[in-house]
N, C-alpha and C positions, 0 to 999 in steps of 0.2 A: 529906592535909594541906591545910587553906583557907590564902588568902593574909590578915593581918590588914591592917587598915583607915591602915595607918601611910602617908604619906607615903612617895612612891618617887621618889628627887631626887638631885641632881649632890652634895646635902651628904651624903648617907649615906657609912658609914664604909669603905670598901671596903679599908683599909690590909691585914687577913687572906688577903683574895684574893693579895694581889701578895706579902706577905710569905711564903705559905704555898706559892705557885705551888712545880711543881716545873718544875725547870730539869733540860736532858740538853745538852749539850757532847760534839760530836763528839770522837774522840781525834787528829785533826791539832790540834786548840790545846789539848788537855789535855794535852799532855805523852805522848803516845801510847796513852792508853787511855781510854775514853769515861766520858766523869764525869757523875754524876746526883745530884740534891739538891735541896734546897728551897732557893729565893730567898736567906734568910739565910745558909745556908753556901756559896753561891754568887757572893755579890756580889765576893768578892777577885779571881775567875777572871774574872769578865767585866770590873772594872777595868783587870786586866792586858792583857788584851785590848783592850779600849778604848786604853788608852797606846799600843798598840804598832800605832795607825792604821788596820787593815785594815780591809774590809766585810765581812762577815757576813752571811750570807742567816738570817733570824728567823723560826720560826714560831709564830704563836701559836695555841694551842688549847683554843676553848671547852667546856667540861662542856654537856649537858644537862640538865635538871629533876634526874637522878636520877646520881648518882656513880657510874661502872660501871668506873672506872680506865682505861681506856684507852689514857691519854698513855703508858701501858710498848712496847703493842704496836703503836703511829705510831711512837714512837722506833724501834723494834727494824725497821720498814719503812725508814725515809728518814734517820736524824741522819747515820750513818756514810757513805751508800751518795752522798749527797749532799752533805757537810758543811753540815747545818743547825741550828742555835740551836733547839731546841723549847724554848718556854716553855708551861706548860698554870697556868692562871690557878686557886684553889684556893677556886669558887664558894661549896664548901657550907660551907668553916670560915668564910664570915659569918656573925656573929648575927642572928638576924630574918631568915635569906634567904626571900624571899615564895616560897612553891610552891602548888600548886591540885589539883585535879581535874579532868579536863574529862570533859564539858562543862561549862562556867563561864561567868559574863558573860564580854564581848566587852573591856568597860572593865579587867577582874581580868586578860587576857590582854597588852593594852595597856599598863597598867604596871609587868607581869613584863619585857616588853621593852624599855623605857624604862630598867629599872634594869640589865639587862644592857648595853643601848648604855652608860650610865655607867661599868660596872665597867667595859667595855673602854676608855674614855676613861682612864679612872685608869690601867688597864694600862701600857698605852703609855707614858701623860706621864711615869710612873715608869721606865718602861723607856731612854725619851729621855736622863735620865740616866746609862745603862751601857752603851747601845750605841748606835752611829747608825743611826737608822730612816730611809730614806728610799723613794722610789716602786718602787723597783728590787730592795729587800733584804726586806719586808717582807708575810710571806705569812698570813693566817687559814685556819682550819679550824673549823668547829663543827657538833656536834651536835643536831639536833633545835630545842629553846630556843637554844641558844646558835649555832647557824644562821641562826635570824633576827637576832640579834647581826652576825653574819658578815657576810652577804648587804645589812645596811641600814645599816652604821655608814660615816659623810661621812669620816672621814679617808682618809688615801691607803695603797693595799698594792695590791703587784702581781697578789696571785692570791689568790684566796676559795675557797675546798674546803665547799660545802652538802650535810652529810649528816643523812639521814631528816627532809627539810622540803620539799615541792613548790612553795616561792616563788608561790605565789598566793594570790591574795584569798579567804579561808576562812573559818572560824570562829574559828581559832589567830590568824592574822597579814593584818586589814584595812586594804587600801589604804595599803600598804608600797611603796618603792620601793626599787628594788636598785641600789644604790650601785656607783660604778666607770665607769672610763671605758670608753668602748665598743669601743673602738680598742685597746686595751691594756693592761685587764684579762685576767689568765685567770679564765678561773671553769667551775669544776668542779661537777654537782649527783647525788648518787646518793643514789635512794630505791628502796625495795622496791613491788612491783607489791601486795602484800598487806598495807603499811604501815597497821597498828591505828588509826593517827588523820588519814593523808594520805591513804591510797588511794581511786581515785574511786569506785568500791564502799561504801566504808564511809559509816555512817549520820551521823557527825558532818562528812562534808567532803561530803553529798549536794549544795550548792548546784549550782544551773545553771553548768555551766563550768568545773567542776571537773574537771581530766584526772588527779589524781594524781601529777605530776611538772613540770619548770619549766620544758619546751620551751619554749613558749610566752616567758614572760616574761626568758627568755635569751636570747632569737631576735637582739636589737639587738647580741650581744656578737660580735665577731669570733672572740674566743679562748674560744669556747666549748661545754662537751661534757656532755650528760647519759646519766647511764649509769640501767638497770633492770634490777632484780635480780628475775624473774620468781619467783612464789610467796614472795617473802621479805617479813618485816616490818620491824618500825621498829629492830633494832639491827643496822647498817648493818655497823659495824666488825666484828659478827662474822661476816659473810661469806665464805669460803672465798678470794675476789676479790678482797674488798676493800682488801689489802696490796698484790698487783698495781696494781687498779686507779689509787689514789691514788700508787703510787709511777710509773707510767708516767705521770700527770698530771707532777708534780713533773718528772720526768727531760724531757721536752717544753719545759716551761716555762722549766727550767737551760739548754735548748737555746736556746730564743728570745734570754736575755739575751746569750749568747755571740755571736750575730748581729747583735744590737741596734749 
């Protein structure tokens, strides 16, 4: 699929993404059994919740280029195990969503990302209204495309989870900065060593400098950990690990705040 020539802007419609999102509600505020649903059949539950004051720890979780479902088996890792809000944002029921090929202009890849930063701006603003987000409750994860989402968007969350993206200056993602405080971000990055369009072997990330993964450009973060999945490619989530992995980040990270 080519991206067509439309305008990629803060006015596109993004209302499907957030309407469509699917939401998962641990069963300590469901009423004891873990509730799952899309946005619209949701919103009553998270009202109620909202009225009834408490914080909430949020996680939101970007798709990649390509719909692989995912958000079932994150929930089925961390909602219960940690009492946390997954919302996973419902990228492809946009009309018009731009998608590509790569290799592709530099420009075509530029603002596939730009319209991702936006969805996620919408995300949130709408989410503002049904729960309170603040620096301490509000965590990302994403996929691939929606990793550079993750990893570069200016609002505030306490912890970034970057999977199958190596945070550097590449062909995908030029002269990017990675967002978050340095001091008090957590930020989480796991790629595969054999990763089809990051690894530093492969002929689309050949440039000078390219290691394949984000040590490097995570180095400034205090709370920070890169994992590599030797032999493995670009779908991250289905790794044998990758349930551990991401859920021992989270349980670390639950740890911090209680210290805080």
């Amino acid at each position: 699929m080519t991206i067509d020539n439309a305008t990629i802007n803060a006015d596109h419609d993004f209302r499907a993404s957030y309407d469509q999102a699917t939401v998962v509600v641990p069963a300590c505020y469901a009423g004891g059994k873990i509730k799952r649903g899309k946005m619209t059949d949701m919103i009553e539950l998270l009202l109620q919740l909202k009225s009834a004051g408490g914080q909430y720890l949020v996680l939101i979780f970007l798709q990649g280029s390509r719909y692989l479902q995912y958000e079932q088996r994150i929930a089925n890792w961390i909602v219960d195990r940690f009492n946390i809000i997954l919302i996973a944002p419902a990228t492809h029921e946009l009309a018009g969503r731009p998608g590509y090929t790569s290799p592709t202009a530099t420009e075509i890849y530029q603002r596939v990302h730009r319209y991702r930063l936006n969805e996620l701006d919408y995300v949130v603003n709408r989410l503002a209204d049904l729960i309170a987000l603040d620096d301490n409750n509000l965590l990302l994860m994403g996929q691939s495309e929606g990793a550079v989402a993750v990893g570069t968007w200016q609002g505030k969350a306490s912890a970034r989870i970057l999977l199958a993206w190596s945070c550097e200056h590449n062909y995908f993602s030029r002269d990017h900065v990675l967002a978050g405080d340095c001091e008090s971000t957590w930020m989480l990055n796991i790629v595969g060593s054999k990763d089809e369009y990051f690894a530093n072997e492969n002929s689309l990330s050949s440039e000078d400098g390219v290691t394949g993964h984000g040590t490097k450009n995570l180095s400034r973060f205090k709370n920070a950990k890169v994992i590599i999945y030797p032999g493995w490619g670009h779908r991250i989530l289905e790794h044998p690990n990758a349930g551990y992995d991401i859920a021992a980040f989270v349980e670390q990270f639950c740890a911090g705040l209680e210290t805080d």
